[in-house]
N, C-alpha and C positions, 0 to 999 in steps of 0.2 A: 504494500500500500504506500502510493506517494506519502510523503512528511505532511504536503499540504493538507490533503486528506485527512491525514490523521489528527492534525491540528483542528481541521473542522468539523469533525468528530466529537474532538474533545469538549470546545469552546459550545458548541450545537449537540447535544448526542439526541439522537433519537430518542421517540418514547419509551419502545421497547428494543431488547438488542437482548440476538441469540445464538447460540453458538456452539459447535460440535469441536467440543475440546479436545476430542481425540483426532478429527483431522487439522483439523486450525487452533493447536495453542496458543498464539498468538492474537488468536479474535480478530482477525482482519476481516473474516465473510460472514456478517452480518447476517442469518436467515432469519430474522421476523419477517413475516409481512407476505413470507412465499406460500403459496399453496400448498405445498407437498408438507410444509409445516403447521398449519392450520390446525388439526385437532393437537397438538402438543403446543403449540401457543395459547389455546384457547383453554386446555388445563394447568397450564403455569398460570394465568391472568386469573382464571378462577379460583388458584389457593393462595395469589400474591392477595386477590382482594380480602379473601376469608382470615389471613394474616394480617392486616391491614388494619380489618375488624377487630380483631382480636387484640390486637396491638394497642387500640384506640391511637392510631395514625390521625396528626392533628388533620393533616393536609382532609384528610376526608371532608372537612367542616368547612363550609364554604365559607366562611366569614373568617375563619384562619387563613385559610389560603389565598382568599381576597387582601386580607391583610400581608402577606406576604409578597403577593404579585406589585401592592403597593410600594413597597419597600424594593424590591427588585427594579422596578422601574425607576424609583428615585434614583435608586446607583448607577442603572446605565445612563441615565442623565448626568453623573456626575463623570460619566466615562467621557460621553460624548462632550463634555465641558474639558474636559483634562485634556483631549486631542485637539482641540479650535483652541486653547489657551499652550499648547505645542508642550507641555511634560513630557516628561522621557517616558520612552516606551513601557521600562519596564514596569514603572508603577498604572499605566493602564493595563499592558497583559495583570498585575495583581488585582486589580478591580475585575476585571474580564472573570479569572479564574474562583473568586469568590462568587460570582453571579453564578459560575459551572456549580459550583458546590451544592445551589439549591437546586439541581438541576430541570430549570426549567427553562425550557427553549426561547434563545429570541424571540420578540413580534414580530413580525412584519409591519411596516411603517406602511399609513396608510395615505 
């Protein structure tokens, strides 16, 4: 897998991501999303939620997660400030890389 790729992987990762460890230890070939995976997707998703439940995962609660999405946005707003105000790189990739940590995909600008 190109670097760049993987970079935008990291930065972006998909919602779901899966993968046959015995042929790709490395996890470069992503099969969510394939058909021939489809019923083994669809019972992983079913015991991630039932985990999830069990867990009492805040993210379930839409008013946590609303509350988070808020906060998430502020930050990239502080990214996108830090790049038009010309900061060094690296302290935008650490912004960048905290937003990965909740891992929730960029928006799309509308």
């Amino acid at each position: 897998m190109p670097a760049r790729r993987m970079y935008e992987t990291y930065i972006r990762p998909p919602e779901f991501e899966l993968y046959d460890l015995r042929e790709d230890p490395c996890e470069r070939n992503n099969l969510a999303g394939r058909q021939e995976m489809a019923k083994m997707e669809a019972r992983l998703k079913k015991a991630l939620l039932e985990w999830r439940k069990e867990t009492r995962d805040p993210l379930l609660d839409g008013e946590e997660l609303a509350r988070l999405l808020a906060e998430h946005d502020a930050l990239m707003a502080r990214v996108e400030a830090a790049r038009r105000d010309g900061a060094d790189s690296r302290r935008i990739t650490q912004l960048r890389q905290f937003r990965a940590g909740y891992h929730i995909p960029a928006r799309k600008r509308e």
